[in-house]
C-alpha positions in Angstrom: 0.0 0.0 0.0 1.1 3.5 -0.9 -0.7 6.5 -0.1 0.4 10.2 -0.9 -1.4 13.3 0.2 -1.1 17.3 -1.6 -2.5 20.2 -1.6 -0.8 22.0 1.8 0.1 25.1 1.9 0.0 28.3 3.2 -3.7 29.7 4.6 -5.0 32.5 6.3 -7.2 32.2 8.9 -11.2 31.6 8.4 -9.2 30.4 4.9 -9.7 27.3 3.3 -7.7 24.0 1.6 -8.7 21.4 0.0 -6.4 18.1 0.7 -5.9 14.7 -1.5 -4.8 11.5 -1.3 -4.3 9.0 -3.5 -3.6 4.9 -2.7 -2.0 2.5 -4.3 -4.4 -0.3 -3.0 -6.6 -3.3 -4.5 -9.7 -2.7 -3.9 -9.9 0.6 -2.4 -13.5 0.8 -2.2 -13.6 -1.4 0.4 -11.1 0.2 2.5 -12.2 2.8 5.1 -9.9 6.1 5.0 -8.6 8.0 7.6 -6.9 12.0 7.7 -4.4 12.1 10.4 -2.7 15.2 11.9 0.9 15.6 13.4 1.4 19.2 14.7 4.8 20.8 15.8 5.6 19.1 19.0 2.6 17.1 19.7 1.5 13.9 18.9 -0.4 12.6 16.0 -3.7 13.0 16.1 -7.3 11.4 14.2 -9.0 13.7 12.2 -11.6 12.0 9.9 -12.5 9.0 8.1 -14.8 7.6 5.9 -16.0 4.3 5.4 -16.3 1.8 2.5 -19.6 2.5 2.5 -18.7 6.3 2.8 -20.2 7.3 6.4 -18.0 10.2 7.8 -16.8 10.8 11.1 -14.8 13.7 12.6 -12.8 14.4 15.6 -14.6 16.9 17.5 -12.5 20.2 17.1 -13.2 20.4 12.7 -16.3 18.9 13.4 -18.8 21.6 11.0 -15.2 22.6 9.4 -13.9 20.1 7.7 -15.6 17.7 4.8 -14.3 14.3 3.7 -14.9 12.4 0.7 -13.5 10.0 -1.7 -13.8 9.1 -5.5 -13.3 5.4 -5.9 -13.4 5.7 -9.4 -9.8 7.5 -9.0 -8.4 5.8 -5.9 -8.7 8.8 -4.2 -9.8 10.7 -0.8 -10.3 14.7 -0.7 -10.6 16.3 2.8 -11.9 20.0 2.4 -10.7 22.2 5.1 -12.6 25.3 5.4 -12.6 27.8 8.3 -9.3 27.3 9.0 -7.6 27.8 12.8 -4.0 28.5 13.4 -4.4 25.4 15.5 -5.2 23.2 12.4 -1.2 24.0 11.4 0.6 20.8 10.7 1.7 17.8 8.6 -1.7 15.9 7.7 -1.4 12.3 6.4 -3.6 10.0 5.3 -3.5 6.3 6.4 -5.3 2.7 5.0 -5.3 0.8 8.2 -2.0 1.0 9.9 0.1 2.3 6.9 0.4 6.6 6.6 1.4 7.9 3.5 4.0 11.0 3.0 1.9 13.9 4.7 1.9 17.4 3.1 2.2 20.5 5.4 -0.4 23.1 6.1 0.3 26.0 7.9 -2.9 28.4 8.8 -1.1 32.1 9.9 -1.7 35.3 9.2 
């Protein structure tokens, strides 16, 4: 499994981002999909995921921020970011089970 997410960068806040990922996996459909988050200093943290059968979930604090989706079509997992928070900054990855792709950085700063 490979996985490789884009589309970091550089927002202001209340800005928005739109983040993808794309897998290298048989079968993605069936796979659930997860958006992790590593900020400076802290530990990784869950974000979202979505499920095979594409119910969402969301940690609490982008909850009513942040959208997920996927196109299976394309192998492919979109997490759009809007109302950003300069506590959203950091390198967001997104994982198939227990394997995390390369993350791309997002910094939210004014």
């Amino acid at each position: 499994v490979q996985l490789q997410a884009s589309g970091g960068g550089l927002a202001q806040p209340g800005g928005s981002l739109r983040l993808s990922c794309v897998a290298s996996v048989s079968n993605f459909d069936y796979h659930a999909i997860g958006w992790f988050r590593q900020a400076p200093g802290k530990e990784r943290e869950w974000v979202s995921c979505i499920s095979s059968s594409d119910s969402t979930y969301y940690a609490d604090s982008v909850k009513g921020r942040f959208i997920i989706s996927r196109d299976n079509a394309r192998n492919m997992t979109f997490l759009q970011m809007n109302s950003l928070k300069p506590e959203d900054t950091g390198v967001y990855y997104c994982a198939v089970g227990n394997t995390y792709g390369q993350g791309t950085l997002v910094t939210v700063s004014s």
